[in-house]
N, C-alpha and C positions, 0 to 999 in steps of 0.2 A: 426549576426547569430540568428535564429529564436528559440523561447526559447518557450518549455512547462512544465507544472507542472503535472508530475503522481502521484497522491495520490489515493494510493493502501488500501485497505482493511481497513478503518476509520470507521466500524460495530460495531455495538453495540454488535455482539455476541463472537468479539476479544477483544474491547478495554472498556467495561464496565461491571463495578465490575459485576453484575448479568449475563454479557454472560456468554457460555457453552462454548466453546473455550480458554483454557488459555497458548496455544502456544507466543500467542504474547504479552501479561501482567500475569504474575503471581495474583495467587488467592490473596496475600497479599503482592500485592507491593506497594511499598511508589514512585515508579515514575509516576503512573497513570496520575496523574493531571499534572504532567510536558509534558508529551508526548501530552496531550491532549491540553492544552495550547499552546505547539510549533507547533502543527499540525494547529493550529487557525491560531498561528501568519505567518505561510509561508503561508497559503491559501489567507490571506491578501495581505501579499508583492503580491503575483503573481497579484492577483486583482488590487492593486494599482499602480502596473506597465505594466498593459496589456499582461501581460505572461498569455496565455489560462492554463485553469486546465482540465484535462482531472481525473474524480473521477474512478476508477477500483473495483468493488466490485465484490463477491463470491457468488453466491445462488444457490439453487438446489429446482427441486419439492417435494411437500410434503411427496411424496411415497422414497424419493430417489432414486429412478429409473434409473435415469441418470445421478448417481456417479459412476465411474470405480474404485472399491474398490481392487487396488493391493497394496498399499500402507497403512501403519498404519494411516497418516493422512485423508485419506479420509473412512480407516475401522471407528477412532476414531469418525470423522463428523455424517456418519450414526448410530452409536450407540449411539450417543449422541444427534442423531433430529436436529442436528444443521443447519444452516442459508438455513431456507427455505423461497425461496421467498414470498416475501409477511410479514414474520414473522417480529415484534420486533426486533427480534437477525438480522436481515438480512437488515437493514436499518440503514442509517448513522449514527453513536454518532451524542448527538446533540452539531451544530454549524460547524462543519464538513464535513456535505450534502453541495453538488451540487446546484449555484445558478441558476438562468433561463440563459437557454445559454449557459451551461457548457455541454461538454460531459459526459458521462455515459456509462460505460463500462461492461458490465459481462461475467466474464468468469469461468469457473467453475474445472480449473485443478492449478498447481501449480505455472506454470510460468503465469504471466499476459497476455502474447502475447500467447499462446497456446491454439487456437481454438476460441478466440476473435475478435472483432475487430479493438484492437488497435492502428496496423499497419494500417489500413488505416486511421481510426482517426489521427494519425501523420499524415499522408501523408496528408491528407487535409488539414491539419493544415500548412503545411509546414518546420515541426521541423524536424533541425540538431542538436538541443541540448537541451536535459531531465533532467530535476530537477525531481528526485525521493526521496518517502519517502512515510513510510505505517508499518505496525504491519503483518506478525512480519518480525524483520531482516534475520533473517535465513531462513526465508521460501519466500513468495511472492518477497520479495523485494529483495533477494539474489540473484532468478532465473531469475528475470526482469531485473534486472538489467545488468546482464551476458548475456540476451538475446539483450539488446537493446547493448551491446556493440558490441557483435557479427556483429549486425546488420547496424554497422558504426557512430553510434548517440554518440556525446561527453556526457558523463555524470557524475552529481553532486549529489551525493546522500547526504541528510541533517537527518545525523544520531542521531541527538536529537530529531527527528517528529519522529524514529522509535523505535521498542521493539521487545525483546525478551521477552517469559518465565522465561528463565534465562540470568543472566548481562552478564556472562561469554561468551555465545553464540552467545550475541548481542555485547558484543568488539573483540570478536574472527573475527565474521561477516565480521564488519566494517573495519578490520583491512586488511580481504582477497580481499574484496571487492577494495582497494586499488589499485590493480595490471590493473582493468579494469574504475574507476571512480574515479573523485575527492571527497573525504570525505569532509564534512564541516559543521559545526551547523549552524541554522539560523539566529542567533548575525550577524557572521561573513558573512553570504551571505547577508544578507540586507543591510551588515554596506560598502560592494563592489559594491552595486548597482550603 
């Protein structure tokens, strides 16, 4: 069965102490460096085992123009100038970027697949089954995840590459998340390889 890697939202304006986004790492959390390390180490596995990585990033124009501000997260983004293309904030943490050859995805609403073009990036690829993980749990990874199940694709979300805000939200997540995907940390997915 043909196997990809979605790694959603790995931004410096999510997942590094100086972004303006702190939905998917708290301003003072002590997991940062874990998330950021586990997100290394499955980008690895996939690499070392010829599983394509498909990178999914968030950005908007300077002006935010072309933010659909019905929602508190995307009112929060524009009053906060957050992940404009081009910017610091809107570019990989680093080690976490996209190697040559890797797809690159942007989409600019909540679910990954929503006005992207992920789906056909799958589809070229020829994936039935997605390895997800990305900042933050509750958000990107929650709706993609639910979307790619919808959408018939077996999936393994590796809930130690992601984060919440809050812990509570991101085991709450993880836990709902269950009904549509295999939960599992990266120990244990590399150690089944």
């Amino acid at each position: 069965m043909k196997t990809v890697l979605v790694a959603m939202h790995y931004q410096n304006e999510v997942l590094h102490a100086a972004g303006k986004i702190k939905v998917g790492v708290a301003e003072d959390a002590d997991n940062r460096g874990s998330v950021v390390e586990n997100a290394a180490k499955l980008l690895a596995f996939a690499r070392e085992n010829n599983i394509p990585v498909v990178h999914v990033r968030i950005a908007f124009r300077p002006d935010h123009a072309d933010v659909i501000q019905n929602c508190t997260i995307f009112r929060n983004v524009v009053a906060s100038k957050a992940m404009v293309d081009g910017s610091w904030g809107a570019e990989f943490h680093d080690g976490l970027g996209p190697l040559a050859g890797e797809f690159v995805v942007k989409h600019s609403r909540v679910n990954a697949f929503y006005g992207s073009q992920l789906e056909e990036v799958l589809r070229v690829l020829k994936a039935k089954r997605l390895i997800m993980a990305g900042v933050a749990t509750n958000s990107v990874v929650l709706t993609s995840v639910a979307c790619a199940a919808d959408m018939g694709y077996e999936v393994i979300v590796v809930g130690d590459a992601c984060s919440s805000g809050r812990p509570d939200l991101h085991q709450s997540t993880l836990e709902n998340m269950k009904l549509v995907a295999e939960v599992t940390e990266v120990d244990a997915l590399i150690s089944q390889a």
